[in-house]
FISELO-217688 format. One record per atom (N, C-alpha, C): atom name; y, x negated, z negated. Coordinates in nm, 3 decimals, always signed. Example, Ala and Ser with C-alpha at 12.3 -4.5 7.8 and 13.67 -1.06 7.14 Angstrom:
2
+------+---------+---------+---------+
: atom :      yy :      xx :      zz :
+------+---------+---------+---------+
:    N :  -0.569 :  -1.319 :  -0.780 :
:   CA :  -0.450 :  -1.230 :  -0.780 :
:    C :  -0.330 :  -1.320 :  -0.780 :
:    N :  -0.225 :  -1.285 :  -0.708 :
:   CA :  -0.106 :  -1.367 :  -0.714 :
:    C :  +0.003 :  -1.290 :  -0.787 :
+------+---------+---------+---------+
//
This chain:
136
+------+---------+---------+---------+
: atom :      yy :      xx :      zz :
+------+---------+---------+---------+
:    N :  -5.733 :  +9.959 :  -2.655 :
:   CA :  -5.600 :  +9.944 :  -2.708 :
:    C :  -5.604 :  +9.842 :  -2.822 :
:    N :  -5.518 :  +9.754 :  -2.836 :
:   CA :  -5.492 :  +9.654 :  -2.941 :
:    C :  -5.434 :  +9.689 :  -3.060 :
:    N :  -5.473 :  +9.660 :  -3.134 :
:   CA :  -5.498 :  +9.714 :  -3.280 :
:    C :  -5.310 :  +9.599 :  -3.325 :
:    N :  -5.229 :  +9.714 :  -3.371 :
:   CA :  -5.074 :  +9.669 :  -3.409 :
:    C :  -5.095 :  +9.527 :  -3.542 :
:    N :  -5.198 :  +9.542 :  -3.612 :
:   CA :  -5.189 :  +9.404 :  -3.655 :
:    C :  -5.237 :  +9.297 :  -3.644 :
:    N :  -5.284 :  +9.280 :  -3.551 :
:   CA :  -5.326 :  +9.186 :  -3.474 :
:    C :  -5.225 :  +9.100 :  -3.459 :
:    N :  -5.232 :  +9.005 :  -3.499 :
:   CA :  -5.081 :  +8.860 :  -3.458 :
:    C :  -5.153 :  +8.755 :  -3.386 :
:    N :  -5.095 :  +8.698 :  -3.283 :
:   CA :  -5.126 :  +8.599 :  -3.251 :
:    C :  -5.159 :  +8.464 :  -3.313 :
:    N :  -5.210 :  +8.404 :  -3.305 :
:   CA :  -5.295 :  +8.290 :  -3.379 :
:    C :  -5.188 :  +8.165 :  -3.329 :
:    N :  -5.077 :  +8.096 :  -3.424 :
:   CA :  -5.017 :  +8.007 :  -3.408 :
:    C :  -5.089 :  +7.841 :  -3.421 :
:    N :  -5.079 :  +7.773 :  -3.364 :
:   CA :  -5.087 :  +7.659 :  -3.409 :
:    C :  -5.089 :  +7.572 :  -3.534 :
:    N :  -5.109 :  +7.539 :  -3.616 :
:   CA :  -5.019 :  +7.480 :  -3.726 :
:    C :  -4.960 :  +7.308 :  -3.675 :
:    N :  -4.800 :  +7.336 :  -3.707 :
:   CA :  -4.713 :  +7.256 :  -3.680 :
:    C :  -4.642 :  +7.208 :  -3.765 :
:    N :  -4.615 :  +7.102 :  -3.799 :
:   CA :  -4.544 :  +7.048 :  -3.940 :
:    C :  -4.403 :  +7.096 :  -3.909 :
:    N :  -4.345 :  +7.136 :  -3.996 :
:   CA :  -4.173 :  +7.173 :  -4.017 :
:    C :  -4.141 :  +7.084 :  -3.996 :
:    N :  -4.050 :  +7.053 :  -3.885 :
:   CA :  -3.935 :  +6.939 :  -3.865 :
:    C :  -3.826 :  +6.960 :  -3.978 :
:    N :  -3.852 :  +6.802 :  -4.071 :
:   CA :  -3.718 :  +6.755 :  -4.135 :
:    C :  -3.588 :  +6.790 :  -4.139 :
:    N :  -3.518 :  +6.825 :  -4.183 :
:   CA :  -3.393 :  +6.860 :  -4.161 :
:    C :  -3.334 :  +6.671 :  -4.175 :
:    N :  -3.209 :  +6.637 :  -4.085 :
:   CA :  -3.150 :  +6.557 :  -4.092 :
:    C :  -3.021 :  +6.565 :  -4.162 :
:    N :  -2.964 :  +6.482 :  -4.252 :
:   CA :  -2.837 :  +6.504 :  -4.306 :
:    C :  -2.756 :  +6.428 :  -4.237 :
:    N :  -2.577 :  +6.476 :  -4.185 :
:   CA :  -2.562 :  +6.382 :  -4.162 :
:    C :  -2.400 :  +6.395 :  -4.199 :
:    N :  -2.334 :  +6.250 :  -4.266 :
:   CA :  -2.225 :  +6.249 :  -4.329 :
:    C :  -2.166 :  +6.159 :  -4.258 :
:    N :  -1.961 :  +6.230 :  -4.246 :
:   CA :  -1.909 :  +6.143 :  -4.150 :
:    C :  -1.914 :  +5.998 :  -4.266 :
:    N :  -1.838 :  +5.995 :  -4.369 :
:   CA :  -1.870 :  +5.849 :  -4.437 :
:    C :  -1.928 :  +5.896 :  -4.573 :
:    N :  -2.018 :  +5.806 :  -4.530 :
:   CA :  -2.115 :  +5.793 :  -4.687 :
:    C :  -2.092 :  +5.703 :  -4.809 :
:    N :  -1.996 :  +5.746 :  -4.899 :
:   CA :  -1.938 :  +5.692 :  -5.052 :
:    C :  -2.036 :  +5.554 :  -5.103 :
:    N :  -2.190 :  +5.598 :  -5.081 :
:   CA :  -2.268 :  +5.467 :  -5.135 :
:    C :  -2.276 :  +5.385 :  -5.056 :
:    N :  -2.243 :  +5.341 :  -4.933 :
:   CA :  -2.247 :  +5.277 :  -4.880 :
:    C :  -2.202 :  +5.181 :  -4.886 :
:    N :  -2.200 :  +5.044 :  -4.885 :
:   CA :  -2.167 :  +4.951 :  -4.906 :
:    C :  -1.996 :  +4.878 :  -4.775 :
:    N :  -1.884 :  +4.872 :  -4.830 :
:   CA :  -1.759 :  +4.853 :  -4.777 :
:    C :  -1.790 :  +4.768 :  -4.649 :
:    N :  -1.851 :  +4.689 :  -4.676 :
:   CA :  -1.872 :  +4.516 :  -4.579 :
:    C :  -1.942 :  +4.573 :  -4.456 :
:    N :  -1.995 :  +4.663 :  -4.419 :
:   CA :  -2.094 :  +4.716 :  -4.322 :
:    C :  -1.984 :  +4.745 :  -4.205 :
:    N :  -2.087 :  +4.750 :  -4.060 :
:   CA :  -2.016 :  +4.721 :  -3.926 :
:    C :  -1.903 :  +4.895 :  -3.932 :
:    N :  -1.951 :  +5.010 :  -3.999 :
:   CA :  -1.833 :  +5.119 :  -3.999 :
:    C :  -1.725 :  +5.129 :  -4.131 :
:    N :  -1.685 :  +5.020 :  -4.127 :
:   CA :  -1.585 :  +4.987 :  -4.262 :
:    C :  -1.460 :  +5.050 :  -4.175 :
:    N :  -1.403 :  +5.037 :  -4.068 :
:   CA :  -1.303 :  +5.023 :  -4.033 :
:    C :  -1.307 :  +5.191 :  -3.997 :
:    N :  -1.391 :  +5.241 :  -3.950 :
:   CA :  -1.429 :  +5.383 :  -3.901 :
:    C :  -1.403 :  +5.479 :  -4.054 :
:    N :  -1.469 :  +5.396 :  -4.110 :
:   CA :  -1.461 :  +5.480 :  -4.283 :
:    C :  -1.308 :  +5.477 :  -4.343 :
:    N :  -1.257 :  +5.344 :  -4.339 :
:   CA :  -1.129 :  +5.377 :  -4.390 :
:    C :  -1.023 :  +5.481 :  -4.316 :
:    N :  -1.054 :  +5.507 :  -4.153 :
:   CA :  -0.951 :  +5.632 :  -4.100 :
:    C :  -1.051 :  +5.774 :  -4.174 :
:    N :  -1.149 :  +5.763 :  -4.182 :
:   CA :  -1.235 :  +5.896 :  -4.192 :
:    C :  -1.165 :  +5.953 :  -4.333 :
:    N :  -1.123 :  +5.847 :  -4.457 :
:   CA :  -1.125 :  +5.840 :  -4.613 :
:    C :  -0.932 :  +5.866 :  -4.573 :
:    N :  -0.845 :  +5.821 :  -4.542 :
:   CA :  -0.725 :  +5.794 :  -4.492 :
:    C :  -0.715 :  +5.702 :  -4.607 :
:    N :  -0.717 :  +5.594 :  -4.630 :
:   CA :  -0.661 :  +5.460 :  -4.676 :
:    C :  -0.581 :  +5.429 :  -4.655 :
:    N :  -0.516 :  +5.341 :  -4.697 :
:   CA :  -0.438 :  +5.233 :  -4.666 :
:    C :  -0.437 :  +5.173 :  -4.555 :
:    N :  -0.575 :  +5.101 :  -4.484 :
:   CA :  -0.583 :  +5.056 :  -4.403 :
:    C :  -0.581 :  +5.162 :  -4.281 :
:    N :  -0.672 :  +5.287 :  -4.323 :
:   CA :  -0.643 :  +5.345 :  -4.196 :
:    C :  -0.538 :  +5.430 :  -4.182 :
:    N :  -0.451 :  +5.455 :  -4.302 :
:   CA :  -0.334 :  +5.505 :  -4.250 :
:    C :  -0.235 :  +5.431 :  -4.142 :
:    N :  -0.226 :  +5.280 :  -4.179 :
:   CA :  -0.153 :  +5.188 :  -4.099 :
:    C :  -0.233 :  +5.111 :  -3.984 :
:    N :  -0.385 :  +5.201 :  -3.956 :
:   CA :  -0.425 :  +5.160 :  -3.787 :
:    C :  -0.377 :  +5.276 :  -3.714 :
:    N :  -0.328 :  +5.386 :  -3.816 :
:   CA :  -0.290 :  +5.546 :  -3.739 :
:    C :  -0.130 :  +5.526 :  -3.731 :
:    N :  -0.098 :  +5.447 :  -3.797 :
:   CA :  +0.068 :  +5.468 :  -3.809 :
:    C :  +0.108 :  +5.390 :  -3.659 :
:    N :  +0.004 :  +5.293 :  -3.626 :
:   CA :  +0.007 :  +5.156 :  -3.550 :
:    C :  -0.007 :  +5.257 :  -3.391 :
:    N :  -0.107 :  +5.292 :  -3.403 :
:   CA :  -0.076 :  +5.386 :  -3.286 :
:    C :  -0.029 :  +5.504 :  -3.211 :
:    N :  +0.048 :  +5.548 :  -3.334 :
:   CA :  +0.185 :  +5.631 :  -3.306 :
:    C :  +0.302 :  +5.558 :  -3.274 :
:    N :  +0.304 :  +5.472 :  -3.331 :
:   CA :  +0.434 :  +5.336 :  -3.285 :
:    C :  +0.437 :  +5.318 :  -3.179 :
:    N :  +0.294 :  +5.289 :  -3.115 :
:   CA :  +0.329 :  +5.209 :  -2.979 :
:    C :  +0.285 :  +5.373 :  -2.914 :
:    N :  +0.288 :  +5.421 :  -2.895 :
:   CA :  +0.299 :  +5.556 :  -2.862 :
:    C :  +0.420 :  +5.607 :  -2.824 :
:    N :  +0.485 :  +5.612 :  -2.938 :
:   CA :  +0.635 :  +5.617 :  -2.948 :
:    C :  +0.705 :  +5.552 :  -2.883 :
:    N :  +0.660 :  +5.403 :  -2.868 :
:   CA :  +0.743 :  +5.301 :  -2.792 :
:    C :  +0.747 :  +5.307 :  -2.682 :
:    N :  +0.599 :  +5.361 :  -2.583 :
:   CA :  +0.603 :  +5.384 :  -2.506 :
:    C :  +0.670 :  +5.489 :  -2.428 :
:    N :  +0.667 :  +5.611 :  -2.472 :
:   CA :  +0.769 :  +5.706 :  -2.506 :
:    C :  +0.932 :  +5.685 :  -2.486 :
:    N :  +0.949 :  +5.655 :  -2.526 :
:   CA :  +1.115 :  +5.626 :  -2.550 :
:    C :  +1.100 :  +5.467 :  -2.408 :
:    N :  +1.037 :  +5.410 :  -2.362 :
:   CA :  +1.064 :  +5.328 :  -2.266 :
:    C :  +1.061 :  +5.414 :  -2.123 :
:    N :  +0.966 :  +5.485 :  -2.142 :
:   CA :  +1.026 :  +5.530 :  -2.010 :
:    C :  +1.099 :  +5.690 :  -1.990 :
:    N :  +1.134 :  +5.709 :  -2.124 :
:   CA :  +1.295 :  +5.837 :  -2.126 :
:    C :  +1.414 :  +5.729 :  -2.109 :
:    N :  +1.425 :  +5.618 :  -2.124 :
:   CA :  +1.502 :  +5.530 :  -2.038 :
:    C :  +1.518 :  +5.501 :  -1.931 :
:    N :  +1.348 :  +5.480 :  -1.873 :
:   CA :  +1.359 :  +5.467 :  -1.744 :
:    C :  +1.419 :  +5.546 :  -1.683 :
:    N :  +1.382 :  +5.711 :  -1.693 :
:   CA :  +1.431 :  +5.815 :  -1.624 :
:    C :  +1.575 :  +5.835 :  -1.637 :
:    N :  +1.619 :  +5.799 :  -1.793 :
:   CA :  +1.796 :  +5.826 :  -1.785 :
:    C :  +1.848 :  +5.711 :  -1.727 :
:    N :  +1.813 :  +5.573 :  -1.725 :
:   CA :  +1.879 :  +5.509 :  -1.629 :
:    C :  +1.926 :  +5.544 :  -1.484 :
:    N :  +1.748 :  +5.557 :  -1.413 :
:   CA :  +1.754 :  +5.617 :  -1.263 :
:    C :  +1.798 :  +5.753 :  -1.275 :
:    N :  +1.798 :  +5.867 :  -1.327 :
:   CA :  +1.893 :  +6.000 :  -1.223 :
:    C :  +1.989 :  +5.973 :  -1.338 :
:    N :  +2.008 :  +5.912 :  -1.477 :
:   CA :  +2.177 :  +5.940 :  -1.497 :
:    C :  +2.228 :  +5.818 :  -1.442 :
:    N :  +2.197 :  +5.768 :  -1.340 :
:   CA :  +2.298 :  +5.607 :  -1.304 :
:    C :  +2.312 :  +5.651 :  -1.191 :
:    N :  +2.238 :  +5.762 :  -1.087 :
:   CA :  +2.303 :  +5.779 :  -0.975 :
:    C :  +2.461 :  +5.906 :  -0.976 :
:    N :  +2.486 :  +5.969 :  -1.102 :
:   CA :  +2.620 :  +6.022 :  -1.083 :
:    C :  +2.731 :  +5.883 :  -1.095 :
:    N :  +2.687 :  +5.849 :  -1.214 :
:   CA :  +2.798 :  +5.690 :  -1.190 :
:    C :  +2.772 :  +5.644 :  -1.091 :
:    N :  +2.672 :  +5.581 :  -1.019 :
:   CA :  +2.703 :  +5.529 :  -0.899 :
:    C :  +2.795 :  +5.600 :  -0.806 :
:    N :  +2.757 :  +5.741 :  -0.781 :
:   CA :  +2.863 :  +5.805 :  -0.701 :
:    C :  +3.033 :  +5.799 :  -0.721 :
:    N :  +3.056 :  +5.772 :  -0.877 :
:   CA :  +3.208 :  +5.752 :  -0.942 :
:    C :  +3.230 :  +5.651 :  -0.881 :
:    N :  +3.134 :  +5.561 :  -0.880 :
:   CA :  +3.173 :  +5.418 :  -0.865 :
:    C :  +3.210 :  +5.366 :  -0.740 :
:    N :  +3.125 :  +5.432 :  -0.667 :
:   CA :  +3.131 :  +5.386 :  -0.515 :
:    C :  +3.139 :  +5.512 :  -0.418 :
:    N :  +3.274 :  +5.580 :  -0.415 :
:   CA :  +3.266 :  +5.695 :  -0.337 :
:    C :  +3.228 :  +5.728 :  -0.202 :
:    N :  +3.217 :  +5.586 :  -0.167 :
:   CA :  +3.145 :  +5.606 :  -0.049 :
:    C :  +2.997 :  +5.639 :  +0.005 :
:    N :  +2.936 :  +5.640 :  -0.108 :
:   CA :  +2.745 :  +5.622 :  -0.126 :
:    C :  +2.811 :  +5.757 :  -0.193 :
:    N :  +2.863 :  +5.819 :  -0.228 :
:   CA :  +2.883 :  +5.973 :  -0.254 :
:    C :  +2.882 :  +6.074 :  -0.113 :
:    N :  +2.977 :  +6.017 :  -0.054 :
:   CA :  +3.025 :  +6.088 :  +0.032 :
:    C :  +2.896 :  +6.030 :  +0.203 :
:    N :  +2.839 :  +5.960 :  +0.159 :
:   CA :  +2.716 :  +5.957 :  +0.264 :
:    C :  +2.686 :  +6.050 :  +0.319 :
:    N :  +2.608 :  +6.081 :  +0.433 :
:   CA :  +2.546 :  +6.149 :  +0.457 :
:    C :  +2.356 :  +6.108 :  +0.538 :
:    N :  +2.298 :  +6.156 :  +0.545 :
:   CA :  +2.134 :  +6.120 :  +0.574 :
:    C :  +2.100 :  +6.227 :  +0.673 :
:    N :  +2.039 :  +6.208 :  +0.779 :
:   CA :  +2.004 :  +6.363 :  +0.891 :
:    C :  +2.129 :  +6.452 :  +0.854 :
:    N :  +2.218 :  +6.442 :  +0.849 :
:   CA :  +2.354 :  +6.539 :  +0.809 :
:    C :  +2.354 :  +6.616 :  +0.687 :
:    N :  +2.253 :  +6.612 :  +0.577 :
:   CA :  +2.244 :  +6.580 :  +0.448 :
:    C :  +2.339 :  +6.514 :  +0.349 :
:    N :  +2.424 :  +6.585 :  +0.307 :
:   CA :  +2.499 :  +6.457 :  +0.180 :
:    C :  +2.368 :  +6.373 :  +0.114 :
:    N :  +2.376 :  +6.238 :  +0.054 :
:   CA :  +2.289 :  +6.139 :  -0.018 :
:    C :  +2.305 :  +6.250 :  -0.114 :
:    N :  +2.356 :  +6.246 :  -0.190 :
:   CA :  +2.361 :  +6.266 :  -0.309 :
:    C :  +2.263 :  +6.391 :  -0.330 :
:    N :  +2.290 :  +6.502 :  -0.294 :
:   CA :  +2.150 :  +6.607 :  -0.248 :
:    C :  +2.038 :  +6.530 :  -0.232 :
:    N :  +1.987 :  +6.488 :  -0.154 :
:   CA :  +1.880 :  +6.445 :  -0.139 :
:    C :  +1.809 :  +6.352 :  -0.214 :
:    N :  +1.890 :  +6.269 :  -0.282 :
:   CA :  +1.864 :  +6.144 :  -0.426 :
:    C :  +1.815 :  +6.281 :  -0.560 :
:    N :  +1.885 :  +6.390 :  -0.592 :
:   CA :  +1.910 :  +6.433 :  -0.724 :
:    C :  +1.809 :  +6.541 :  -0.685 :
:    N :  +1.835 :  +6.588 :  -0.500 :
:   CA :  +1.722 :  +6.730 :  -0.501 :
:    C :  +1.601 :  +6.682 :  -0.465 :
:    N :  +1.610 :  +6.590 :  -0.423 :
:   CA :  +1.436 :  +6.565 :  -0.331 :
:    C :  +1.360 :  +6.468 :  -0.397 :
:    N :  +1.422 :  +6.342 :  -0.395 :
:   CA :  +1.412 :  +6.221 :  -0.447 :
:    C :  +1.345 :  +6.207 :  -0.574 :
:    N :  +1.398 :  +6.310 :  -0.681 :
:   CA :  +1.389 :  +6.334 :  -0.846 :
:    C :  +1.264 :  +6.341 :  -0.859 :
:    N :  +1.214 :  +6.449 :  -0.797 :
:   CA :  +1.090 :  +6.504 :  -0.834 :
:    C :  +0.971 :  +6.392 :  -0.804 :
:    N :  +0.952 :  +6.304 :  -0.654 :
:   CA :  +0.891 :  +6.214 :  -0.715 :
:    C :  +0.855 :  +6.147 :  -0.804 :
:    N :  +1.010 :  +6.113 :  -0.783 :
:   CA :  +1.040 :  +5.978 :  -0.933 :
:    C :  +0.969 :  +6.064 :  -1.070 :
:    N :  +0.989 :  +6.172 :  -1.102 :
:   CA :  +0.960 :  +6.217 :  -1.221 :
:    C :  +0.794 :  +6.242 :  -1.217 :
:    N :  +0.751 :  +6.271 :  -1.133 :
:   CA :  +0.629 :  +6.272 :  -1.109 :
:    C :  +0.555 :  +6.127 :  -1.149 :
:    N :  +0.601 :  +6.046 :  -1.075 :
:   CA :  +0.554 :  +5.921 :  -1.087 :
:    C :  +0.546 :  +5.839 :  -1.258 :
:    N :  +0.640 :  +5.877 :  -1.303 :
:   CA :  +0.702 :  +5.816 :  -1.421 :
:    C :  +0.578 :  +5.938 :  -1.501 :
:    N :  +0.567 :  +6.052 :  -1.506 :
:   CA :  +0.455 :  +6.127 :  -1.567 :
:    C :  +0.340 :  +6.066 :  -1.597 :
:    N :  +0.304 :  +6.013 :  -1.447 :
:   CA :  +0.193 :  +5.925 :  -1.430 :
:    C :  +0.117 :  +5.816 :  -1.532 :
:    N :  +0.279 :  +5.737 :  -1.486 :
:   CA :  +0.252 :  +5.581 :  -1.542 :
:    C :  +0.224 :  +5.628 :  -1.730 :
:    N :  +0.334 :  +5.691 :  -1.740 :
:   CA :  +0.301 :  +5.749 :  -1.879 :
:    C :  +0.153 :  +5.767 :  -1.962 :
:    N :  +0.095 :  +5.926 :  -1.878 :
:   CA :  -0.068 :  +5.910 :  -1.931 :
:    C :  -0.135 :  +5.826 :  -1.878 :
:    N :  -0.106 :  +5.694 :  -1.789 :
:   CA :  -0.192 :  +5.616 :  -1.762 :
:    C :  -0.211 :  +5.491 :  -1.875 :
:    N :  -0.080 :  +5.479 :  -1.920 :
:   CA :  -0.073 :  +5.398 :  -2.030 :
:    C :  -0.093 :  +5.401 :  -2.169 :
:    N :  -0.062 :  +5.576 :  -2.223 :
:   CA :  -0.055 :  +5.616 :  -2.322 :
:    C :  -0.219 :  +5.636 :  -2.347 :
:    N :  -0.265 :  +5.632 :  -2.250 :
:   CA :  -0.460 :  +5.654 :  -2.222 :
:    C :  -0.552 :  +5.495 :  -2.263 :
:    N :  -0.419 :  +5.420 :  -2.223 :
:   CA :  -0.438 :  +5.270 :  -2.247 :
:    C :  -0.426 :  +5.196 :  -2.365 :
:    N :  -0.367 :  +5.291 :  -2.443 :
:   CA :  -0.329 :  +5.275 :  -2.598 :
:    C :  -0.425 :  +5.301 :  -2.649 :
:    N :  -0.448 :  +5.442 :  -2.643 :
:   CA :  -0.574 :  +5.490 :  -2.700 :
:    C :  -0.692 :  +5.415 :  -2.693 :
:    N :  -0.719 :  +5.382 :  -2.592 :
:   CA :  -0.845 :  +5.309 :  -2.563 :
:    C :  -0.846 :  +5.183 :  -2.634 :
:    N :  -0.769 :  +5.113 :  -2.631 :
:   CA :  -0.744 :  +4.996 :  -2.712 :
:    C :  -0.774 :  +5.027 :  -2.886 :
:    N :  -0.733 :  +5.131 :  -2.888 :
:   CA :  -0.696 :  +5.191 :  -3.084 :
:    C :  -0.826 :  +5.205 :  -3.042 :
:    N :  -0.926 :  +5.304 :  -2.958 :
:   CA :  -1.063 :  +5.320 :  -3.001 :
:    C :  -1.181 :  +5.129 :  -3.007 :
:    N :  -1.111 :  +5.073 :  -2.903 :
:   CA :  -1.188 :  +4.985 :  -2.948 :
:    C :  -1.152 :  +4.883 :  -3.056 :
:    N :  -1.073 :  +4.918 :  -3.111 :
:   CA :  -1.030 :  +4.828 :  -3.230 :
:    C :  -1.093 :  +4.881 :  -3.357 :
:    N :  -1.118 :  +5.022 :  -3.346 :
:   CA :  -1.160 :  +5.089 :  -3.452 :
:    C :  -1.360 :  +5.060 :  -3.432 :
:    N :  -1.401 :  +5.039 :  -3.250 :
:   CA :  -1.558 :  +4.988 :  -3.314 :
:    C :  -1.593 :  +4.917 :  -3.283 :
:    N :  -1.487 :  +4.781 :  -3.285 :
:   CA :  -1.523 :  +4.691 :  -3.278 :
:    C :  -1.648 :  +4.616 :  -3.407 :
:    N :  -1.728 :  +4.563 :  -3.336 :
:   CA :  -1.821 :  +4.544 :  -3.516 :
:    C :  -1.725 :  +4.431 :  -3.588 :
:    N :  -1.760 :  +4.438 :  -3.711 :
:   CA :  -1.678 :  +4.346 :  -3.768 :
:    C :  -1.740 :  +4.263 :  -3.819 :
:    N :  -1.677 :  +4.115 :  -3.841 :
:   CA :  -1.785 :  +3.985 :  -3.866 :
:    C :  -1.777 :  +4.001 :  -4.022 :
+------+---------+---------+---------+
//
């Protein structure tokens, strides 16, 4: 039987270092390639208005295509005012107008979803590489 104090015989292994690590480091010198990274990290001046910059076009994007969409389904009831005859259509014995507002929509809105995070993804990406880009 093995005697309870008996310990196994370890190796000796040097203690791994602890690493520190800080999102921006104060002594660091301004001119260095994460200047631009440091000023959003600190909220500056500068990086308040690279953050303001891409809520704008965010926004812009935004509001361009809640246009798009109120143009296309709010322009097809006026069209129907307008031209009672493209009202009073019919498609497979379908009124148009059903089928534009019931069937039709949901693409369109789908689609327009799309283009949206495809672009708004396109923003971003742009804001990220502007932010690491190195700087001369």
């Amino acid at each position: 039987m093995a005697d309870p104090t008996d310990r196994p015989v370890r190796p000796a292994v040097p203690a791994a270092r602890r690493t520190r690590v800080v999102l921006a480091d104060a002594t660091r010198s301004r001119t260095g390639p994460g200047r631009t990274r440091s000023e959003l990290a600190e909220q500056t001046r500068v990086g308040d208005a690279l953050v303001r910059g891409l809520v704008r076009a965010q926004l812009a994007l935004a509001l361009r295509l809640s246009l798009v969409v109120l143009i296309g389904l709010g322009g097809l009831p006026l069209l129907f005012a307008v031209a009672p005859a493209v009202g009073r259509a019919r498609l497979l014995g379908v009124p148009l107008p059903w089928l534009l507002l019931g069937v039709v929509a949901f693409p369109f809105l789908v689609a327009v979803g799309w283009a949206y995070v495809h672009l708004a993804e396109r923003n971003e990406q742009d804001f990220t590489d502007l932010v690491e880009r190195p700087e001369r």
